[in-house]
N, C-alpha and C positions, 0 to 999 in steps of 0.2 A: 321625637328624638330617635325613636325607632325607626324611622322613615328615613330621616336625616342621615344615621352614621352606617346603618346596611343598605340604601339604598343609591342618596342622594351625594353626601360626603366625598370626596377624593380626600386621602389620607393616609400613610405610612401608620400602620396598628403600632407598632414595637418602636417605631419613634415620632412621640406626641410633637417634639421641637421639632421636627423638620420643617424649614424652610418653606417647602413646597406644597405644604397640607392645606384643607381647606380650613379656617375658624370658626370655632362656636365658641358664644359668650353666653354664658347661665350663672346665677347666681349662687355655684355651688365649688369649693375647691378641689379639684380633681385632674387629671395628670395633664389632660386633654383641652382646657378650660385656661386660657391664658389668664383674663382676666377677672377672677371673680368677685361680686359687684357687692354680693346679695341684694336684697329685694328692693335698693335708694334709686332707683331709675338710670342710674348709671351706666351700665351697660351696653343702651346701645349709641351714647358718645365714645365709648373704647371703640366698638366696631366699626363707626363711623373712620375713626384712626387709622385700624386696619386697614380697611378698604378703600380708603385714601393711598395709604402706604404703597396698597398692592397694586390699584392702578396708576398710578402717578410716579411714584420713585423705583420700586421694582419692577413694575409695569409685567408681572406674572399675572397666573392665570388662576390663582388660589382665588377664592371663593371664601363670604362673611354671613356666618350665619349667626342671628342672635335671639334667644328667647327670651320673652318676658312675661310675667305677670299681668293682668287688669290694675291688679292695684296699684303697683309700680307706676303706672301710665298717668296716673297725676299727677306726680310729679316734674315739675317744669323743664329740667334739663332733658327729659323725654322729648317736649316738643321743642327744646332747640336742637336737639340730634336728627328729629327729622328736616326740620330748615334747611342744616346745614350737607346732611345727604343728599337733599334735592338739590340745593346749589351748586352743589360741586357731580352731579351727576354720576352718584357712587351705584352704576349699575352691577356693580360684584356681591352688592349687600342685600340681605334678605333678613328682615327685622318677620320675628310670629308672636301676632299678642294673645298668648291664651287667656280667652274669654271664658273664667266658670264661674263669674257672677260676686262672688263672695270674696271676702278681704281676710286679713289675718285674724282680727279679732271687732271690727264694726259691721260686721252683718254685713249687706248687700252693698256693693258698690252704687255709685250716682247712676252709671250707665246698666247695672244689673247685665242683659243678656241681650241687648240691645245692639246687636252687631253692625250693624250698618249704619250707625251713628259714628262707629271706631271707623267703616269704610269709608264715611264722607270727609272725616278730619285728616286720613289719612291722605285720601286721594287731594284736598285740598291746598295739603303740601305740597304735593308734585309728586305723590308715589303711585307706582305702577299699583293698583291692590286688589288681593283676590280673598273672598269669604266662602269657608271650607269647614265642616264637619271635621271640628280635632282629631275622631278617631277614625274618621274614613282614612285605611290605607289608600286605598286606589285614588282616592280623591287630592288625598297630600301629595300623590307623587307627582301625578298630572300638574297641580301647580307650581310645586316645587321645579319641574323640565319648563312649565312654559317661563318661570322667573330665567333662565337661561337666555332664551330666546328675546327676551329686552332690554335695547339698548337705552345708554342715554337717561336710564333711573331706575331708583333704587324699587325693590319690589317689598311690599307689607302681606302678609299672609292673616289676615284675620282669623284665628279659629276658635268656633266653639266647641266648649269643653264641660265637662262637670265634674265637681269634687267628688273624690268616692267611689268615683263609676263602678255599676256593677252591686255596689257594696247593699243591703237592704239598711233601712234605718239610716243611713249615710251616704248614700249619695246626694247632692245637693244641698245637703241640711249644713246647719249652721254650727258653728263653736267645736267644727271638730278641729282645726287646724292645730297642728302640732302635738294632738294628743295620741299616747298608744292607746290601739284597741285593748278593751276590756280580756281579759284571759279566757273568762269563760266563751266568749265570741270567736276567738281568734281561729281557731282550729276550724272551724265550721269552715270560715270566710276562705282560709289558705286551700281547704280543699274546693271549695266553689270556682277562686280563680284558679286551680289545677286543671279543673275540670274543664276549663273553655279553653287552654293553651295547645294549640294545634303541632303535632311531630312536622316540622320542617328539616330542608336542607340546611346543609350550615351557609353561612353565609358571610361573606369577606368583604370588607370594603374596596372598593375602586382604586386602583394606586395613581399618586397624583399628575399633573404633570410637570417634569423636573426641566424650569425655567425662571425659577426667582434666582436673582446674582447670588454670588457669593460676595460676602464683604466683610470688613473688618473696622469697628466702629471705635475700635481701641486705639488705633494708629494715630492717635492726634498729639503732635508736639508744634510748642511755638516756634515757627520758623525763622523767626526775627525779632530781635528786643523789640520791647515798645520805643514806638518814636517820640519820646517827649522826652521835652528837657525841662529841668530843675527851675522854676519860678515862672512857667509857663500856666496857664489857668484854661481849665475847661473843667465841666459839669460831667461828675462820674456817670448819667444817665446818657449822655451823648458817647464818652470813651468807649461803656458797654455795646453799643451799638455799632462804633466802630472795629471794636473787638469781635466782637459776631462775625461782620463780615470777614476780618482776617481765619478768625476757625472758621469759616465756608472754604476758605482759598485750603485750610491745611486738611481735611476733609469733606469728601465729597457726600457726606450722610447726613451733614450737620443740618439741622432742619428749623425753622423758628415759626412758634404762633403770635399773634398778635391778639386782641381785643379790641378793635376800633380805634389805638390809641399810637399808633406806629407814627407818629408825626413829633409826639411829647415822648415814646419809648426809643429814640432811634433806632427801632427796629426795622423801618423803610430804607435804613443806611444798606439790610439785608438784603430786603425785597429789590432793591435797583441794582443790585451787584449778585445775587443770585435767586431769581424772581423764580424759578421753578421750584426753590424749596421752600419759598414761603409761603403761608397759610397764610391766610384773614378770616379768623373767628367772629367777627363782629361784637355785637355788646354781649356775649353770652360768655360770662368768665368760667360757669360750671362746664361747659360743654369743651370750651378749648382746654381746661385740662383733661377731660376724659377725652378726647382725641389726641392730645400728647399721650398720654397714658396708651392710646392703640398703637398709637406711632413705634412708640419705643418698645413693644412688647415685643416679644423677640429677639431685642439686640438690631433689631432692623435701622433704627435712625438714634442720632443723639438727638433729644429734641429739647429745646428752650420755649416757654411758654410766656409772654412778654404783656406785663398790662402794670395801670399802676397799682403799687404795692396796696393800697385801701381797697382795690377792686376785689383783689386775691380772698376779700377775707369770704366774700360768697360762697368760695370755692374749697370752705376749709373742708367740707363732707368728702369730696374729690381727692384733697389731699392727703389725709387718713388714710384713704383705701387705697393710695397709690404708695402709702408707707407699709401699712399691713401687707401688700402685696410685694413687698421686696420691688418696685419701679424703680428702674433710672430716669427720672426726668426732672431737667431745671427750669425752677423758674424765678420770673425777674422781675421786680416790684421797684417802679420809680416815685419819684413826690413823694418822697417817705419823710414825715414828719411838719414840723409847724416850719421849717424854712420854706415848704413851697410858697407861702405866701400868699399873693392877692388872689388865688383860686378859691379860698377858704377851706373850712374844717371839711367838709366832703370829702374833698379833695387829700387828704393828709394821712397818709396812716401813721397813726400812733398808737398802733395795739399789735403788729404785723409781728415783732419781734415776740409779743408773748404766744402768737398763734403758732410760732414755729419754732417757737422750742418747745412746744410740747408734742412736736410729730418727732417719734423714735428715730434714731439712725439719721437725723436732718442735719445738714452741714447748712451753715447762718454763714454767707460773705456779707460783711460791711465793710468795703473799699473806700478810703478815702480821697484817692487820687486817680486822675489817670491811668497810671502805669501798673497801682495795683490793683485797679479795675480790670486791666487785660488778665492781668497774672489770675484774678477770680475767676475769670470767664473758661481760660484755657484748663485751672483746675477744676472746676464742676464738668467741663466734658469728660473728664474720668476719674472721678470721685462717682461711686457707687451708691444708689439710694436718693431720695429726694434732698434739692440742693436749693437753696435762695439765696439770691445777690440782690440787695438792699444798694438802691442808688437814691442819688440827688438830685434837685431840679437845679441848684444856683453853682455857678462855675467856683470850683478852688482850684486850689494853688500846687502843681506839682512838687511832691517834698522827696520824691525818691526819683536816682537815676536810673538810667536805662536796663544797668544791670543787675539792678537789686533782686535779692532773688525771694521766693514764698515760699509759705509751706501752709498746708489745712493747720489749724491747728498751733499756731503759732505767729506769737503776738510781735510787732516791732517798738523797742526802747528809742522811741526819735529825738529825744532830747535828755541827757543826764551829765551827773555830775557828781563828784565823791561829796559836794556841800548839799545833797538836795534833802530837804525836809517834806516833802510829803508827792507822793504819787498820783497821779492825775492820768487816767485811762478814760480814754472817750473812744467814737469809732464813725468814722465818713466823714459830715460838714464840725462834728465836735472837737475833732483831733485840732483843726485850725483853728478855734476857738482856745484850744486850752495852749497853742503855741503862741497864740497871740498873748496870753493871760501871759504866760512863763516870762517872756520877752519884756512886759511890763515888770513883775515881780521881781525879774534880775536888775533890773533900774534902783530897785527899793532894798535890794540885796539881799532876797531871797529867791532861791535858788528852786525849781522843783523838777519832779521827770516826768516825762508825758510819754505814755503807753498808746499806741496803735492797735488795738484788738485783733483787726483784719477780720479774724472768724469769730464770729458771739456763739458760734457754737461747733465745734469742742472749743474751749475755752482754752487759756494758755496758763493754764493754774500756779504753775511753776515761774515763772517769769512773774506773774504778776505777788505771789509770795515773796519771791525772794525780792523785788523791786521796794514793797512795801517793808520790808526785815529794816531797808536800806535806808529808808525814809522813816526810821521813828515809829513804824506800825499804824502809818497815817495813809489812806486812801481817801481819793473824792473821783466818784465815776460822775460823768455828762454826757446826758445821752437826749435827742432828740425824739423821744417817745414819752410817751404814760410813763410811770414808776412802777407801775404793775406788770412784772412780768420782764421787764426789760434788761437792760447791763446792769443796772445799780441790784436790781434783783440775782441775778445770774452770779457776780463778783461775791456780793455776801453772802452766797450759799458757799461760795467754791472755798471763801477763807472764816468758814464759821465752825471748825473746829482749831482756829488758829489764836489765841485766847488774848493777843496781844496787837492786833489787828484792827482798826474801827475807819465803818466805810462810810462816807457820808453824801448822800447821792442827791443830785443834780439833775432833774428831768422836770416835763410839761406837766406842771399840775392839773389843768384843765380842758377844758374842751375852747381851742386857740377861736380866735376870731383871724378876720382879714385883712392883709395888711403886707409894708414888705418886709420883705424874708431877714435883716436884720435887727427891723424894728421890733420884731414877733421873737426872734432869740433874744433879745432883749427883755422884751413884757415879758416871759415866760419862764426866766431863770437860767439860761442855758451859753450866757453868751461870756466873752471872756469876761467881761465885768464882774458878773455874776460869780466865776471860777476864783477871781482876786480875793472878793470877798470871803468865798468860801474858802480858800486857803487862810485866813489870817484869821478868820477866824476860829477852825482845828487848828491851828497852833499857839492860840490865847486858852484851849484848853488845855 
């Protein structure tokens, strides 16, 4: 580190943001430190981000530095960040695995001190790699200038190290990790290393060179209503994709990943219409979010992260630490739930909605049509903090016009009436479920309202209170997910100090089989049939 920020670094001291600075990623939160990962291996898929960012969209001359751990390095998404560096020939990055043998708390690592075991996996990837004595300064710099001098890939810095260094009784030994020294020790140890620190010059870092753009990531308004009309039908998984490409057209930072799945996410709608800002992460969902997570650090890109919603759940460690870190990045999960059908339960997330309402500050889109598929897409590129838009695989029915307007945060009343007897909120393929229910139930002369959620999270508390006031204090949510965690979950938290209120929910009791996507809302409880029932039935009690 030493090496790094007084020798090697180019960097503005008094302004850690500047645009122009070199990155370092370490697992520690500090002013300097965009991304910090701690010890989850994370780390150098953010830098991988970075260093994408900075030669490809910025196309500047900043510089990625990233330090890690031994023990860190077992972790899987480590060796998909090297994959993915190599691939994309991220010669700005310099990944250093300090090798000192020992773990946090299991004794000796598989690989122990074994350096050139870390050389050959690294080199195996396609990395430039050099093996260096951690604390030889002369030695760090030298490789650190020749990482300079190579093109065309990324450079690994192997170094060994030892815990303690210096220390007697501690250096190299085991179970001291995170413990303070003893008192009666301390004093002895603080004059020891006094004793070997040499009076230098002072010493300033390098100032950078100022040639990353200037930009502005905020700019982003929809330029054009959405083009659909009212009974028109397509699959909110294809709109979203079509909506991407419109926010590329309105700006130019808008950036989107994929996960090998751009065929089923229309995110290739992206890639053919702006193929310079699209990534292809491959099958590694942990790695493409910690490279949206580099992407966006800074304010440098809006970035969209695109795979299906069951994939994302890999990736919940990723997601966490992209919430704890205050991130702006969206991401976008399709095949959500048992309507996708004949791909089977694999394929289905039904857990997706409880996995993201439990990350802080996360804004949940559930669009059910087209048009307010766009309207989600346009407000997560400036909604602040991690965002997820929940789409579908089977086409519905456009229920809003072109000018219908959104808000985060609030729910739409698509069908009511001063006779309606009981409330019915669903959200995406369920909405058209409980409009089909209603439309039968008014044949039989009952009357109900159906609630559009749009956002499962922040919730629209107030709309759906006073909806239910309206309706007798009768709710039934229907949601294409587990019960655990989901709308029917989320609804009776928001009215359970409401005493006169009772919610009676509608979700996938089981783990779905194969099958088509009707027949499956059907087997599963969720389909209007189902909704009839369950109305007439909360009003026989």
């Amino acid at each position: 580190m030493s090496v790094l920020f007084f020798h090697i670094m180019k960097y503005k001291r008094g302004d850690p943001e500047n645009p122009n600075n070199d990155r370092f990623i370490l697992s520690k939160r500090l002013s300097f430190v965009d991304v910090a990962t701690g010890w989850f291996g994370q780390g150098l898929g953010a830098a991988c981000g970075m260093a994408y960012t900075g030669k490809y969209f910025d196309k500047a001359s900043y510089r990625v530095f990233c330090l890690m751990g031994d023990g860190e390095s077992n972790e899987g998404s480590v060796w998909e960040a090297l994959a993915f560096a190599s691939h994309y020939s991220l010669d700005n990055l310099v990944a250093i695995f300090d090798v000192n043998r020992l773990g946090h708390s299991s004794g000796a690592m598989p690989l122990e001190s074994c350096i050139e075991v870390y050389q050959k996996r690294c080199e195996a990837f396609g990395w430039n790699t050099y093996v260096v004595d951690g604390r030889d300064v002369e030695a760090l710099c030298q490789v650190f200038w020749q990482a300079t001098q190579v093109k065309n890939k990324p450079t690994a810095v192997v170094a060994k190290t030892f815990k303690g260094r210096g220390i007697p009784s501690v250096e190299d030994a085991e179970n001291w990790h995170g413990k303070p020294m003893p008192t009666e020790r301390a004093d002895a140890i603080i004059k020891l290393i006094e004793s070997q620190i040499q009076t230098s010059r002072s010493l300033e870092p390098k100032s950078p060179i100022e040639d990353s753009p200037q930009i502005s990531i905020m700019d982003i308004e929809m330029i054009s209503p959405p083009a659909y009309e009212i009974g028109g039908k397509m699959a909110t998984r294809k709109a979203c994709g079509l909506a991407l490409v419109k926010l590329g057209h309105a700006n130019d930072r808008v950036i989107v990943l994929d996960g090998d799945t751009k065929n089923s996410t229309f995110s290739e709608l992206f890639k053919k219409e702006h193929p310079e800002r699209f990534i292809e992460c491959f099958v590694a969902e942990q790695n493409m979010v910690n490279v949206a997570l580099g992407c966006a650090a800074r304010d440098r890109t809006v970035a969209f992260a695109c795979s299906f919603a069951a994939f994302l759940t890999r990736a919940f460690d990723q997601i966490r630490t992209g919430a704890i870190l205050g991130s702006n990045i969206n991401l976008i999960g399709s095949h959500c739930g048992a309507s996708v059908g004949e791909d089977g339960p694999s394929q289905m997330a039904l857990e997706d909605l409880a996995m993201f309402r439990t990350i802080p500050d996360c804004t949940i889109f559930y669009p059910s049509d087209a048009v307010s598929t766009e309207h989600a897409v346009f407000l997560a590129a400036k909604t602040k903090g991690v965002c997820f838009i929940r789409t579908s695989r089977p086409e519905t029915e456009v229920i809003y016009t072109p000018q219908e307007s959104f808000q985060v945060g609030k729910a739409k009343v698509v069908r009511h009436g001063v006779d309606d007897q009981v409330t019915v909120i669903g959200a995406g393929l369920t909405v058209h479920e409980a409009l089909a229910a209603a439309k039968e139930l008014f044949k039989q002369g009952i009357s109900i309202r159906v609630i559009d959620l749009f956002t499962v999270k922040p919730l629209d508390v107030a709309t759906i209170v006073s909806s239910a006031r309206a309706t007798g204090g009768r709710i039934i949510t229907v949601e294409d997910h587990y019960p655990e965690g989901g709308i029917g979950e989320a609804v009776s938290t928001a009215v359970s100090m409401e005493p006169d209120i009772l919610v009676h929910q509608l979700a996938v009791p089981g783990v779905p089989r194969s099958g088509k996507s009707s027949e499956l809302l059907d087997m599963y409880g969720i389909s209007a049939r189902h909704i009839i029932v369950a109305v007439r039935c909360i009003l026989m009690n």
